[in-house]
C-alpha positions in Angstrom: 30.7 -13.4 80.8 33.1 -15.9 79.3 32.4 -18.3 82.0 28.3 -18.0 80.8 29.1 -18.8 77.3 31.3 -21.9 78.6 28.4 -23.2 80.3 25.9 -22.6 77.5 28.3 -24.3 75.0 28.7 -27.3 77.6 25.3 -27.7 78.1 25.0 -27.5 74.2 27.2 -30.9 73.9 25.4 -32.2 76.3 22.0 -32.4 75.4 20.8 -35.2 73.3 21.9 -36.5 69.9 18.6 -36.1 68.5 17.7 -32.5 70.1 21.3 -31.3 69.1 20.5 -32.7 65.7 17.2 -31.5 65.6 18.4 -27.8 66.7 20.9 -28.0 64.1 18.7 -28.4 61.6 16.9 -25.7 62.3 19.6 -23.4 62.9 20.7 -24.8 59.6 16.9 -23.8 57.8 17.2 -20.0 59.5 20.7 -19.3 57.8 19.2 -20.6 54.6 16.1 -18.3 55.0 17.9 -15.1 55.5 20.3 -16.1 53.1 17.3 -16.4 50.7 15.3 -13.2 52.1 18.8 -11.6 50.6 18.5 -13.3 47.4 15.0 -12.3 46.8 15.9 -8.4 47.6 18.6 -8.5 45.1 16.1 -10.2 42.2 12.8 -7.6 43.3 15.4 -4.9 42.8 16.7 -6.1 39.7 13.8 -6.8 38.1 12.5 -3.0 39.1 15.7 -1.7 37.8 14.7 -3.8 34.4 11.6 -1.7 33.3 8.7 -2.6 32.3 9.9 -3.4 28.3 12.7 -5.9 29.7 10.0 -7.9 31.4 8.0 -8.8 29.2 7.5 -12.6 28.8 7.9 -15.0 25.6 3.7 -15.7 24.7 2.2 -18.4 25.7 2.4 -21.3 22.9 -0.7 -21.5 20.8 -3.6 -23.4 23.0 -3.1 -26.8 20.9 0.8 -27.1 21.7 -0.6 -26.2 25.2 -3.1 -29.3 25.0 -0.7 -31.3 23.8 1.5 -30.7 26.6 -1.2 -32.5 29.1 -2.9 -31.1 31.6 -2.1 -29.7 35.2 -0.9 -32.5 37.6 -3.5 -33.4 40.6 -1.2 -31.7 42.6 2.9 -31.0 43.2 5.6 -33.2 44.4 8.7 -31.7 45.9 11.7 -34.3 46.0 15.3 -35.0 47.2 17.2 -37.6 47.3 19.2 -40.4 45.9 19.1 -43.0 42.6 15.5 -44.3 43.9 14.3 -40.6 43.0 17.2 -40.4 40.0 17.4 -43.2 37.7 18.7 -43.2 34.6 15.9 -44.8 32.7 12.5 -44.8 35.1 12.4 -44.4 38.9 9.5 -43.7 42.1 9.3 -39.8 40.7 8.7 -40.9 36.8 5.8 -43.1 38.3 3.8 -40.9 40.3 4.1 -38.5 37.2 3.0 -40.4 34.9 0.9 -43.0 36.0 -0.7 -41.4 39.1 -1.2 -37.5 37.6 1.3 -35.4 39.8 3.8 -32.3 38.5 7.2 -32.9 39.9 10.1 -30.6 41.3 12.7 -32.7 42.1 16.2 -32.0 43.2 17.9 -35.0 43.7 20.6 -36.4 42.9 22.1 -40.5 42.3 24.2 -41.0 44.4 24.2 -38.7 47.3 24.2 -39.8 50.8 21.6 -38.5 53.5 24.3 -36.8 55.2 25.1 -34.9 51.9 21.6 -33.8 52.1 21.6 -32.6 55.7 25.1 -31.3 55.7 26.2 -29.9 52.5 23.6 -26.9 52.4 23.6 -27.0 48.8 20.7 -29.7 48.3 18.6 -27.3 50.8 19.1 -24.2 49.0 17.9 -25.8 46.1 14.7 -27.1 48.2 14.4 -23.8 48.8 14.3 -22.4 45.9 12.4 -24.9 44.1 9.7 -24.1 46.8 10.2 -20.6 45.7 9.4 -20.7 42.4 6.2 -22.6 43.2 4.8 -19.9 45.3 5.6 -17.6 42.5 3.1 -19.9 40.2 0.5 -19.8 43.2 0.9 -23.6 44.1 2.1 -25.0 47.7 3.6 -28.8 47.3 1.4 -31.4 48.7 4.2 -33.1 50.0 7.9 -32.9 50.2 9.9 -36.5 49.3 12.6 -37.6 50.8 15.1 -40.5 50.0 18.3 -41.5 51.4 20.5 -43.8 53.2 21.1 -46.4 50.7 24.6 -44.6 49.7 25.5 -43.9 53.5 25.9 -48.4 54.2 26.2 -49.7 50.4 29.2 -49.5 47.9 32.8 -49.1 49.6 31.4 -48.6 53.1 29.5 -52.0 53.3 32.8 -54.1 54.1 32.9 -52.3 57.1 29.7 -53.4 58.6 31.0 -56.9 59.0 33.5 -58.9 60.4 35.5 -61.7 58.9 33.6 -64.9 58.1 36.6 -66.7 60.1 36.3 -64.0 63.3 34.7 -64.8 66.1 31.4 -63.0 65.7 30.9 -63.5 62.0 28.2 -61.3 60.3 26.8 -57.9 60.9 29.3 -56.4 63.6 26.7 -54.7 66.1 28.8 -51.6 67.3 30.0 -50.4 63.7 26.3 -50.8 62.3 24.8 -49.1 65.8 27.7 -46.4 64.6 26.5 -46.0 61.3 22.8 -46.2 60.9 21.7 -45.6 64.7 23.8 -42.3 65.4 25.1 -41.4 61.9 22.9 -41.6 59.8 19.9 -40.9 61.8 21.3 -37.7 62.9 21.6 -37.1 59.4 17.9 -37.9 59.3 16.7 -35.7 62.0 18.9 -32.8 60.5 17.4 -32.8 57.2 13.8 -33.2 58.4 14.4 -30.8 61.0 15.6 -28.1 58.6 13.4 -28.6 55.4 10.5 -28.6 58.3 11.7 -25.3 59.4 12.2 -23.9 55.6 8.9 -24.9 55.1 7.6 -22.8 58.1 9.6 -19.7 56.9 9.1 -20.1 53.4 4.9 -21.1 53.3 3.8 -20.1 57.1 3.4 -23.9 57.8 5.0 -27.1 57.8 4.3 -29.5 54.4 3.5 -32.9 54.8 6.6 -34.7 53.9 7.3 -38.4 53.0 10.6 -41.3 54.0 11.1 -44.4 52.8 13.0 -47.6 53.8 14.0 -49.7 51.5 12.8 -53.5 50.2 15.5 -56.2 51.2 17.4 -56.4 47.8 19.4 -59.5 46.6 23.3 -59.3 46.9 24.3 -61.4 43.4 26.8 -59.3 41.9 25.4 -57.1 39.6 25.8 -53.5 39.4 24.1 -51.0 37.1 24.5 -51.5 33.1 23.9 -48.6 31.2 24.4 -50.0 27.4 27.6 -50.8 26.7 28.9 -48.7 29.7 29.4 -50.8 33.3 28.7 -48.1 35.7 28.6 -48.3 40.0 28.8 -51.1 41.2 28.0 -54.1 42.2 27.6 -52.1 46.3 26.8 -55.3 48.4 28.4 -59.0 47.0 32.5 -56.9 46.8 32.2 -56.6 50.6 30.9 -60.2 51.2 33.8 -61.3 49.8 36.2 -59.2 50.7 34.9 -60.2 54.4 34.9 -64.3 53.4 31.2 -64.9 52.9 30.9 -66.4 49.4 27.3 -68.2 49.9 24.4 -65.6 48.7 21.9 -67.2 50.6 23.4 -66.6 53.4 24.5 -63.4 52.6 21.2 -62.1 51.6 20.0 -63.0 54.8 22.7 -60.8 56.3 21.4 -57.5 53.8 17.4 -58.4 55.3 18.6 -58.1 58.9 20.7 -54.9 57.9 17.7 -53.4 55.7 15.6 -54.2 58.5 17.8 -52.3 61.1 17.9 -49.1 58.7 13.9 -49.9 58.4 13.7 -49.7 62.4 15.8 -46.6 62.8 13.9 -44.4 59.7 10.7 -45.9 61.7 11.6 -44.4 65.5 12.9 -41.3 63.9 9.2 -40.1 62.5 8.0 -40.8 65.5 8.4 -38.0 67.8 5.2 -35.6 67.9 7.8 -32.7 66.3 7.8 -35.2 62.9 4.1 -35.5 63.5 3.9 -34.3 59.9 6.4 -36.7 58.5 5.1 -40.3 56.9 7.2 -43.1 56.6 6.8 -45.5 54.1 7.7 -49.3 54.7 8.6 -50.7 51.1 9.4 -54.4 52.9 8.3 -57.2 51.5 7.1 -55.4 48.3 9.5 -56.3 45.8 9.7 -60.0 45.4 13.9 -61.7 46.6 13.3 -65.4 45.5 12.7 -67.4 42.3 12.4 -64.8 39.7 13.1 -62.0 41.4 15.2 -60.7 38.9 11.9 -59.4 37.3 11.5 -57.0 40.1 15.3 -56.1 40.9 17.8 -54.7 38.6 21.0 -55.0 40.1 21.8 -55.3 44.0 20.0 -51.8 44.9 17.5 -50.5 42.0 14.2 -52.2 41.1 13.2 -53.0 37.4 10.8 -51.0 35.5 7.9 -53.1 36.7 9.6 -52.7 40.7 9.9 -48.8 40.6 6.3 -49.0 39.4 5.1 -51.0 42.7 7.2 -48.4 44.6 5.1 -45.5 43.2 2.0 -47.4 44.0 2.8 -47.4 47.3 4.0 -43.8 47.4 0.7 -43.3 45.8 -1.5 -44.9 48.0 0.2 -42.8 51.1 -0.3 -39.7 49.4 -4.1 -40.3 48.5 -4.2 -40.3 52.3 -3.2 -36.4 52.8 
């Protein structure tokens, strides 16, 4: 018996990144939905145990405080991720919302990493329940959002992805950034999608379109985010450049486009697989302008402008009209 559980753990480790990855996610999405089929027990229960005077609702607001809240969105948005989903002022989510009609449940958060998405559980517990509550309401997302990756190569990690200027392959070193973005983080990738998939499947009866994005090939001139008179992260990319001995931008922006075009290839070939057959991914190259003026369109080294986020929406936009 011991010997048969050796073997199946063996051949565990040895099946593919991707499958282990992909099985993990699952495995990941099951715990989750039992953990929630508990949850939902405990609150039917409770709110039996309430009576029927405890549950009564607040009223409805008059109908003119209803009309002046706006109408129902076209349809609902489901999102996680990072800062391009949770910006301080505007971002992709504030966009679609208000420009292009949609309701919004988001849950993410600036700053997190795609592995702290896939890993951490937290983030898709609070999928879950965010899906949850919309069935309650009688609504089924049209899509779920994803973005991530950003956090996982920019800030103090970046420095790592190069060597030394003076070394003797200067640049983008290929085995750390194979490391990083072609096993870490697309693991990471094939995790998440591979569980909120599965939650989706447990929690509606069917899988939910859901939606990825690259990112546009940013400029790396030093500045970070300014929040009035409050310096807050960063700058993520021009610290590393110099720590590694590249002090011409030009150059080193041509550097971030080769990196932003690997991350672009990887998010690309993991959406591929007939299993993702439901997931879109969104190529954002080339949309945000990185020459003469581009400070119009880029706010510091990895956020868009006001007038940026709203070209991201558009194209986020255009991809959902297509559902």
């Amino acid at each position: 018996m011991a010997r048969g559980k050796s073997r199946k753990k063996a051949a565990k480790r040895s099946a593919p990144p991707v499958a282990r990855s992909m099985a993990a996610g699952r495995s990941d999405a099951q715990e989750i939905l039992l953990e929630r089929a508990a949850a939902l027990k405990r609150r039917k229960a409770a709110i039996a145990a309430a009576g029927p005077e405890a549950r009564l609702r607040s009223p409805a607001p008059a109908s003119a405080r209803m009309r002046a809240a706006g109408p129902k969105g076209i349809a609902t948005l489901v999102a996680e991720g990072d800062s391009w989903f949770d910006y301080l002022w505007y971002d992709v989510l504030d966009f679609l919302e208000q420009q292009y009609g949609y309701d919004i449940e988001s849950v993410a958060q600036k700053g997190d990493r795609v592995e702290d998405m896939a890993y951490s559980g937290d983030e898709l517990r609070e999928l879950s329940k965010t899906i949850e509550k919309l069935l309650r309401r009688g609504e089924v997302p049209k899509a779920i959002l994803l973005s991530g990756g950003g956090n996982d190569v920019a800030g103090d990690e970046f420095a790592m992805l190069l060597d030394h200027a003076r070394s003797a392959a200067p640049g983008l070193n290929e085995d750390v950034v194979r490391g990083v973005i072609d096993v870490r983080v697309r693991n990471a990738y094939v995790h998440i999608l591979s569980a909120v998939s599965q939650l989706c499947e447990g929690i509606i009866g069917r899988e939910v379109p859901v939606l990825v994005h690259g990112y546009d090939r940013p400029v790396p001139d030093g500045r970070g985010f300014l929040g009035g008179a409050w310096v807050l992260p960063g700058p993520w990319l021009r610290p590393g450049f110099h720590q590694k001995g590249f002090p011409d931008q030009a150059q080193n922006q041509q550097i971030v486009g080769q990196l932003i075009d690997r991350f672009n290839a990887m998010l690309e070939s993991v959406v591929s697989p007939p299993a993702f057959g439901h997931v879109h991914y969104v190529d954002l190259r080339g949309l945000l302008p990185n020459q003469q003026g581009y400070r119009q369109w880029w706010e510091n080294e990895l956020h868009p402008t006001r007038k940026g986020f709203a070209l991201v929406a558009q194209k986020f936009a255009d991809v959902l009209k297509e559902l």
